[in-house]
Backbone and ligand atoms as CSV (ligand in chain L), in Angstrom:
chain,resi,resn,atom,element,x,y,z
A,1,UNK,N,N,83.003,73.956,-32.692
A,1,UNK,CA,C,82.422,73.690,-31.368
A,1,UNK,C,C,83.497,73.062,-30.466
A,2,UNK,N,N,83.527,73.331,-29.374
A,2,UNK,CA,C,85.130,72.672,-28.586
A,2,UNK,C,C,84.174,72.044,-27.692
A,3,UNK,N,N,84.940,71.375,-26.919
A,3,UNK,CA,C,84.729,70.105,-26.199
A,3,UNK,C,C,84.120,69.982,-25.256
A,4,UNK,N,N,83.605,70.760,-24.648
A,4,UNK,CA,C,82.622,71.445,-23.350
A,4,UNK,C,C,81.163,71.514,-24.216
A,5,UNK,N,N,81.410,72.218,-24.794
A,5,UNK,CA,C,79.811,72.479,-26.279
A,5,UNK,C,C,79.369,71.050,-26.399
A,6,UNK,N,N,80.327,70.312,-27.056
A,6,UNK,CA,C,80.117,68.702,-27.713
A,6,UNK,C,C,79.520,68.205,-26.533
A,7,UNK,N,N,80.017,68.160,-25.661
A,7,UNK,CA,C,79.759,66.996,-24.318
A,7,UNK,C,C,78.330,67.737,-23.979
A,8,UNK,N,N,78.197,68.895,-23.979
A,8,UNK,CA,C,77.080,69.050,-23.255
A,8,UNK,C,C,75.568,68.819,-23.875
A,9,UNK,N,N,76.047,68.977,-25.736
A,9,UNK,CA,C,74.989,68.577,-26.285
A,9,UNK,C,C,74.410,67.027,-26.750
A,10,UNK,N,N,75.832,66.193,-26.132
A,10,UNK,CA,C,75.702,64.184,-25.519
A,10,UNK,C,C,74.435,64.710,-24.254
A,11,UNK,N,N,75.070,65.123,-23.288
A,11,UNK,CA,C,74.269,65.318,-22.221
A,11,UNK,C,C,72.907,65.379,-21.966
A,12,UNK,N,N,72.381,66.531,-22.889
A,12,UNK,CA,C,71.185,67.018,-23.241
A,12,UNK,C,C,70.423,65.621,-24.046
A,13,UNK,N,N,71.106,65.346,-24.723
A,13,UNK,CA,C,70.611,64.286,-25.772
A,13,UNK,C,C,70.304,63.219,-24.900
A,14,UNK,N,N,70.947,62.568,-24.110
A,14,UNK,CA,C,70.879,61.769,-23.177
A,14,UNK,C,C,69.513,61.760,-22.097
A,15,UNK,N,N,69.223,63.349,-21.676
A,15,UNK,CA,C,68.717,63.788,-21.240
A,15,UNK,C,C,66.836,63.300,-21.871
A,16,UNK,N,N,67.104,63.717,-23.313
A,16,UNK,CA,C,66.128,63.884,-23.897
A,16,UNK,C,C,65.162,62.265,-24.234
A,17,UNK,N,N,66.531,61.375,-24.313
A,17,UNK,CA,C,66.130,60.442,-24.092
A,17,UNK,C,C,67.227,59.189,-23.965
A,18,UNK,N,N,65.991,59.093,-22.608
A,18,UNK,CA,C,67.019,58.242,-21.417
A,18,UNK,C,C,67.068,56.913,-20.982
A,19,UNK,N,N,66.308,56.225,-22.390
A,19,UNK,CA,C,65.765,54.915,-22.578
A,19,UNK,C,C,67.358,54.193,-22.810
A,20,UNK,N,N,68.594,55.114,-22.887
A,20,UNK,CA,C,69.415,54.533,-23.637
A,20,UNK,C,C,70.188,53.750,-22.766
A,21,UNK,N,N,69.992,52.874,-23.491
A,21,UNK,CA,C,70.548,51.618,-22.464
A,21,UNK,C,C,72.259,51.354,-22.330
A,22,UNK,N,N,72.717,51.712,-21.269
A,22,UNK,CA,C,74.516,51.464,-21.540
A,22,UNK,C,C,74.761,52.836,-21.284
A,23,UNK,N,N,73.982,54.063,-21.020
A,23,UNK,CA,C,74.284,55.092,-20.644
A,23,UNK,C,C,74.624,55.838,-19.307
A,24,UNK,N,N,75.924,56.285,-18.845
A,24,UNK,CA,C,75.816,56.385,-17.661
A,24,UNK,C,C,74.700,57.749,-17.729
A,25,UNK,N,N,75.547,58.535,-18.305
A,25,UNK,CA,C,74.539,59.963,-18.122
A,25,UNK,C,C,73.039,59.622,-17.976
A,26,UNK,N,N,72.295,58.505,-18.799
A,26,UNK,CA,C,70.972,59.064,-18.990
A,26,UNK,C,C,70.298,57.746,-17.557
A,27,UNK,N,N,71.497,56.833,-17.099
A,27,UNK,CA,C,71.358,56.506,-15.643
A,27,UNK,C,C,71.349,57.563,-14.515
A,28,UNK,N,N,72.176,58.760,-14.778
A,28,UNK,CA,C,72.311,59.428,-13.454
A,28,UNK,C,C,71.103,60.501,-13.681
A,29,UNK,N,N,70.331,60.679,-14.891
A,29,UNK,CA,C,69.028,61.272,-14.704
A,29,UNK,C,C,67.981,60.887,-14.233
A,30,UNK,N,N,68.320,59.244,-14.503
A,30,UNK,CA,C,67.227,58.196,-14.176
A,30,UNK,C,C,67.011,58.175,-12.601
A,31,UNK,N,N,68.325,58.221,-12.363
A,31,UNK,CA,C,68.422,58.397,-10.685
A,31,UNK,C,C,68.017,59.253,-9.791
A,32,UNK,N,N,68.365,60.719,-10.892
A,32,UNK,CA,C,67.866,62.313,-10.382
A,32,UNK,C,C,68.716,62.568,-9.504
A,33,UNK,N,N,68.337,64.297,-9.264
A,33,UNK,CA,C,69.253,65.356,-8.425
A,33,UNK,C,C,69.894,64.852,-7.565
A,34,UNK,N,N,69.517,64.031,-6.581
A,34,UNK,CA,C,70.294,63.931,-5.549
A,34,UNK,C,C,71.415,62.632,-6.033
A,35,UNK,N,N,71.139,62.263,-6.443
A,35,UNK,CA,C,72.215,60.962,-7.151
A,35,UNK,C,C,73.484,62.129,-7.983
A,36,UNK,N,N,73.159,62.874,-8.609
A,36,UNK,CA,C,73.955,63.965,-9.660
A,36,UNK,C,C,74.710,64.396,-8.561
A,37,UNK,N,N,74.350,65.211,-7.325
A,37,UNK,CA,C,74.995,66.159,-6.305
A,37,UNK,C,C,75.664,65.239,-5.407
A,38,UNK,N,N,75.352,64.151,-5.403
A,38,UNK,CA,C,76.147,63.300,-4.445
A,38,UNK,C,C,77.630,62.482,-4.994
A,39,UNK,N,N,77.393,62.695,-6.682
A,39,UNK,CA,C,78.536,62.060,-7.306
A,39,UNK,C,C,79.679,63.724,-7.474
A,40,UNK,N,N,78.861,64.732,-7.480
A,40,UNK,CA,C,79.283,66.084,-7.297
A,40,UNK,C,C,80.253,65.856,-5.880
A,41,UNK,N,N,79.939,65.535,-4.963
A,41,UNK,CA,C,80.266,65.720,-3.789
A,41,UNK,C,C,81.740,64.635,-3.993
A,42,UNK,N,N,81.178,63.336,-4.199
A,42,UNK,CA,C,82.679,62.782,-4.288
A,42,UNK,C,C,83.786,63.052,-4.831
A,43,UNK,N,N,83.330,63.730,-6.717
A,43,UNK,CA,C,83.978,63.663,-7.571
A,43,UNK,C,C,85.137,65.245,-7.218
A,44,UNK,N,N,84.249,66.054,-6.133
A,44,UNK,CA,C,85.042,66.981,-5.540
A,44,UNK,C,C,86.175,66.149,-4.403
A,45,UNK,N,N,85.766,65.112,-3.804
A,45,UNK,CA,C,86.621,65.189,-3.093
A,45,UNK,C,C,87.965,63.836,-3.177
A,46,UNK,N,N,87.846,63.717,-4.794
A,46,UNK,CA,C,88.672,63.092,-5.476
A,46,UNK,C,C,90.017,64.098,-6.128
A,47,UNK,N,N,89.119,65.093,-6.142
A,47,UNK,CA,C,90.000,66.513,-6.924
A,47,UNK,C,C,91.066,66.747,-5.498
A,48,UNK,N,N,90.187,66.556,-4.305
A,48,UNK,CA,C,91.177,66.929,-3.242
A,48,UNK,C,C,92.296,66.160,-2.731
A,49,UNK,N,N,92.003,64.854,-3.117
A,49,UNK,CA,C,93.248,63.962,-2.716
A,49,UNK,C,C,93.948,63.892,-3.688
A,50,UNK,N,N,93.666,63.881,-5.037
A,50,UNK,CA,C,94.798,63.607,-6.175
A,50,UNK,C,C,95.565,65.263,-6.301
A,51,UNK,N,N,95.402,65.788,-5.779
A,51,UNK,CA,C,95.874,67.378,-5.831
A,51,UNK,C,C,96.905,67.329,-4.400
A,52,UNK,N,N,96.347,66.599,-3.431
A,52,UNK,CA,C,97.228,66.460,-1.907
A,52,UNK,C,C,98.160,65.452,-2.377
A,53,UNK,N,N,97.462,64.251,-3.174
A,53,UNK,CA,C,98.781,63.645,-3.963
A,53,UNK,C,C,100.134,64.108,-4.729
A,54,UNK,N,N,99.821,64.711,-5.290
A,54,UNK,CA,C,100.799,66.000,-6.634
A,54,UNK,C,C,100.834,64.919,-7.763
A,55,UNK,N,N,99.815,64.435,-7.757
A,55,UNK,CA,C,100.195,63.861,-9.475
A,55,UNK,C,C,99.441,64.221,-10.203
A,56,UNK,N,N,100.120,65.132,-11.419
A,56,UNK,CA,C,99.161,65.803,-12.441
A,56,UNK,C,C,98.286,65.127,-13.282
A,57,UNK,N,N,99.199,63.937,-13.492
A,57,UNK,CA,C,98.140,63.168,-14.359
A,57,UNK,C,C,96.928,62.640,-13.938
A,58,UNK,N,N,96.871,62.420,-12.632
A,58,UNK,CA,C,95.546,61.686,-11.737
A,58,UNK,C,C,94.974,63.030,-11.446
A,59,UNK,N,N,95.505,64.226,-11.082
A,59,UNK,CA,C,94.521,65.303,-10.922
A,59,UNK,C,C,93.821,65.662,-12.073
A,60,UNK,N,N,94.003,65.553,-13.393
A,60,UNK,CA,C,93.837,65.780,-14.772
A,60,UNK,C,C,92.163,64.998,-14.741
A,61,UNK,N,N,93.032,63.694,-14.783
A,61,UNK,CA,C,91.182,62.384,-14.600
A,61,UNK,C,C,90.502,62.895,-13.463
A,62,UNK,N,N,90.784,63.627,-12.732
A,62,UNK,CA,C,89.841,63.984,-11.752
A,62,UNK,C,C,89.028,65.154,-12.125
A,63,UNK,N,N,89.711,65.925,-12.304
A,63,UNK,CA,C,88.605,67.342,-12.949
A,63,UNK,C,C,88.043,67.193,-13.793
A,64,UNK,N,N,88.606,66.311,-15.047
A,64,UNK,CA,C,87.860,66.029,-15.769
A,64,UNK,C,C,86.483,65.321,-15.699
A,65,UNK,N,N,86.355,63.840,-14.346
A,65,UNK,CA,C,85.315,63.287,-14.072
A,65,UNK,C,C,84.163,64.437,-13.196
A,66,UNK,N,N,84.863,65.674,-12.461
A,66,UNK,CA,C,84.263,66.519,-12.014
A,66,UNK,C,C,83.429,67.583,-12.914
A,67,UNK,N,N,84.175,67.859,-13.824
A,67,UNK,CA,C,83.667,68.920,-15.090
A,67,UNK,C,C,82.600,68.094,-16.004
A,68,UNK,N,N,82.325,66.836,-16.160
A,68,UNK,CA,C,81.288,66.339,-16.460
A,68,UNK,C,C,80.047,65.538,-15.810
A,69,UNK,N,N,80.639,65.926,-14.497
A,69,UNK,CA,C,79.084,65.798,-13.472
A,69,UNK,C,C,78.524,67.080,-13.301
A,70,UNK,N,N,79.467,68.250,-13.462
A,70,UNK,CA,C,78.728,69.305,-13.253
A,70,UNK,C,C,78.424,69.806,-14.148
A,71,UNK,N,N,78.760,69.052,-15.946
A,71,UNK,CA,C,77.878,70.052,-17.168
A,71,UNK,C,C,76.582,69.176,-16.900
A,72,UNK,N,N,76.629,67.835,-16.016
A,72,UNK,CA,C,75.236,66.603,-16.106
A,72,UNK,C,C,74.382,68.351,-15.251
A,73,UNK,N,N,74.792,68.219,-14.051
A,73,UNK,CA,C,73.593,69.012,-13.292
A,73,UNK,C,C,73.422,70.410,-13.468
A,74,UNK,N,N,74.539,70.908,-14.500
A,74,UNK,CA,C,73.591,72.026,-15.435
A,74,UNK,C,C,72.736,72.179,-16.296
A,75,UNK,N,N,72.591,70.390,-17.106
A,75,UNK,CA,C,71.831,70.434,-17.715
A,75,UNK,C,C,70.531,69.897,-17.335
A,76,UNK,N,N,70.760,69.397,-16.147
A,76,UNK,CA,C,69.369,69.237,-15.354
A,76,UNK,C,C,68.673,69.922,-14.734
A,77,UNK,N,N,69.536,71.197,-14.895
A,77,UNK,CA,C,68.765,72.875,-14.450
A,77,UNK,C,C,68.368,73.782,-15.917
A,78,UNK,N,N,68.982,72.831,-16.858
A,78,UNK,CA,C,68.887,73.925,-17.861
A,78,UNK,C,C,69.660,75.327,-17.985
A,79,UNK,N,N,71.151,75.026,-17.408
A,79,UNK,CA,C,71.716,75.886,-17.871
A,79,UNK,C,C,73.471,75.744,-18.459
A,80,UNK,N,N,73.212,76.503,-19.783
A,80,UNK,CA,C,73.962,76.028,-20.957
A,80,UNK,C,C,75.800,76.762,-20.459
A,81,UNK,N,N,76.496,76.260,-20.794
A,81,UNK,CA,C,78.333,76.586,-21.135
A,81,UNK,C,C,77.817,77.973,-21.006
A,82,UNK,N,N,77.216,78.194,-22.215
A,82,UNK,CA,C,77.651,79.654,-22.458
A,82,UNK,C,C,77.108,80.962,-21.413
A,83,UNK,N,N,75.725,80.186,-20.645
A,83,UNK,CA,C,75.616,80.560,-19.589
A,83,UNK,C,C,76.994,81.209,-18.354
A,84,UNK,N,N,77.752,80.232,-18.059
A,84,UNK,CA,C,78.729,80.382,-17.359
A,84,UNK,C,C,79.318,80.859,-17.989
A,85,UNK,N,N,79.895,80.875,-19.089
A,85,UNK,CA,C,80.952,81.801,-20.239
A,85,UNK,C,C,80.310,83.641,-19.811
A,86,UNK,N,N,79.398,83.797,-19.785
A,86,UNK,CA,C,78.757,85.081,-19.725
A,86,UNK,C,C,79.067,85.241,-18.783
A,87,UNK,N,N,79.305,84.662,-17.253
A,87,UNK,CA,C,78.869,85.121,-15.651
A,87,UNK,C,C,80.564,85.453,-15.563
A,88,UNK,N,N,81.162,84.176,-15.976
A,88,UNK,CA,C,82.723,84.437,-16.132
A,88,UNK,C,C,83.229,85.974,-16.926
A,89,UNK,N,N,82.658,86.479,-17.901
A,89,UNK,CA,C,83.349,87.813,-18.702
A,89,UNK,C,C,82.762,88.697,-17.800
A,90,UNK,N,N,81.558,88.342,-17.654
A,90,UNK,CA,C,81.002,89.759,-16.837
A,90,UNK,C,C,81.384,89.998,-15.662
A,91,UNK,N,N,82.362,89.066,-15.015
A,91,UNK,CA,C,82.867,89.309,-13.864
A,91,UNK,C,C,84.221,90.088,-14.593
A,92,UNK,N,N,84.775,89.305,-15.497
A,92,UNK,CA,C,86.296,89.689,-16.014
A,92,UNK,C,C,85.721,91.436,-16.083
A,93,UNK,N,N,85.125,91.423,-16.666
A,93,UNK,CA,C,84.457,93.398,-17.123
A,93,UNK,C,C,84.789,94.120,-15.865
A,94,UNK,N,N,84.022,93.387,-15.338
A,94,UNK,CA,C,83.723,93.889,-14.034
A,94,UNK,C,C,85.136,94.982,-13.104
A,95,UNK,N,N,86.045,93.811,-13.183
A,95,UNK,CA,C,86.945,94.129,-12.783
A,95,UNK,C,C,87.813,94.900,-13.693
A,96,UNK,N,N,87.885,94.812,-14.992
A,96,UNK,CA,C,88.863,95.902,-15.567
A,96,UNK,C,C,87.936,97.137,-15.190
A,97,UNK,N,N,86.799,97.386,-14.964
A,97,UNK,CA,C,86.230,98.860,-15.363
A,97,UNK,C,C,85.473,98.491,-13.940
A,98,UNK,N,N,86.350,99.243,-12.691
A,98,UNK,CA,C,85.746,98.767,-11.459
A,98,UNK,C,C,84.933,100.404,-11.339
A,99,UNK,N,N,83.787,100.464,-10.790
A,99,UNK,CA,C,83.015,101.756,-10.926
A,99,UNK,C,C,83.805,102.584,-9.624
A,100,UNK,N,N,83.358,104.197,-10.499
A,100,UNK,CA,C,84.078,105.372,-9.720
A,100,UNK,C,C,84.136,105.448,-8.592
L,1,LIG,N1,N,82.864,62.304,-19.790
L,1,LIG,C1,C,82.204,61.356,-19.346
L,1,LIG,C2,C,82.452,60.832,-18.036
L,1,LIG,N2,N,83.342,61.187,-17.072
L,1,LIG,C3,C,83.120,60.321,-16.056
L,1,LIG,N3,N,82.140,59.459,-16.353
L,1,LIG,C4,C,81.631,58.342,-15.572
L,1,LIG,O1,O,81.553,58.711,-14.230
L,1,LIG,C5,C,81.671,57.550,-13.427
L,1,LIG,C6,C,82.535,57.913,-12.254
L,1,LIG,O2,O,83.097,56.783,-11.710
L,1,LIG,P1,P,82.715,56.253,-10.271
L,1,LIG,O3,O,83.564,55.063,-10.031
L,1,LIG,O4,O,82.777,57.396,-9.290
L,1,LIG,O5,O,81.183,55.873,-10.416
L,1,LIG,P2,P,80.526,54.460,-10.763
L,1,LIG,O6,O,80.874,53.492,-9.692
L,1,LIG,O7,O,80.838,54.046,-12.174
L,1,LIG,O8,O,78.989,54.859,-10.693
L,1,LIG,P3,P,78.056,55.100,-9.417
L,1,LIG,O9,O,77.391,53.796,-9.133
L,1,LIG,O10,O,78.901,55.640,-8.290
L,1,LIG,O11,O,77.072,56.121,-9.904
L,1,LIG,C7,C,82.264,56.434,-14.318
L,1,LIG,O12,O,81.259,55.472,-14.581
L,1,LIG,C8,C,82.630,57.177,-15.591
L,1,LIG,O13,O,82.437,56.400,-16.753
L,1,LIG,C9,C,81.671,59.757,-17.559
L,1,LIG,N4,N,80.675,59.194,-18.303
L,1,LIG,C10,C,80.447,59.683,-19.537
L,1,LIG,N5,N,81.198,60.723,-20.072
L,1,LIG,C11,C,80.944,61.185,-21.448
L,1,LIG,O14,O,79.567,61.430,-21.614
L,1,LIG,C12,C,79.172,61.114,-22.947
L,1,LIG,C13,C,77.963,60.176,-22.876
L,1,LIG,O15,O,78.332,58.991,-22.218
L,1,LIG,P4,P,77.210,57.870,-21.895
L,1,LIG,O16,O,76.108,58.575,-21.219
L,1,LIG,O17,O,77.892,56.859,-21.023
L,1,LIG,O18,O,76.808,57.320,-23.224
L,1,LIG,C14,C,80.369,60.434,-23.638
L,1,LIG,O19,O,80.971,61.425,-24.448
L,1,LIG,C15,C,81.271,60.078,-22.486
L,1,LIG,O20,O,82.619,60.129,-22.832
């Protein structure tokens, strides 16, 4: 299972139960959607200054804090990695075998 899988099934778990005290995740459910999309919104526009910065290593902590707000509000839609793994090949398809 790689590291996207793992985290997302913390997530879910978190999800499932959110009594857990010391948790950010099962705080930002507690909070709900608009709390999730609004840390979405920053955590994008953290990606944009540490990237206008050029430091790889601070852009690194940034996507990373971004890539786990957005497996939080996939899993608050209920939709799994492999979900996106599918939309991603079927586009890749797509394009090697572009129709006649
Ligand atoms: N990968 C992450 C992760 N990335 C970022 N963050 C949190 O995201 C927050 C972003 O920082 P900010 O300063 O923007 O936000 P804040 O001021 O702490 O919080 P707000 O009041 O703004 O909501 C920090 O609190 C980080 O700890 C994460 N919190 C948890 N995880 C992983 O999620 C799993 C479950 O963690 P818990 O739910 O905390 O048990 C574990 O594997 C964790 O490693």
């Amino acid at each position: 299972m790689d590291i996207i899988e793992e985290l997302y099934g913390v997530i879910q778990s978190r999800r499932e139960n959110n009594q857990d005290s010391g948790s950010y995740t099962a705080y930002l459910f507690e909070q709900g959607e608009d709390k999730i999309l609004k840390k979405i919104g920053e955590e994008a526009a953290e990606v944009i200054i540490a990237a206008k910065n050029g430091s790889g290593k601070a852009l690194t902590g940034e996507v990373a804090d971004l890539v786990y707000h957005l497996l939080v509000l996939m899993a608050w839609h209920g939709i799994a990695p492999s979900d996106v793994r599918g939309e991603l090949s079927a586009r890749r398809n797509k394009k090697k075998n572009p129709p006649l």
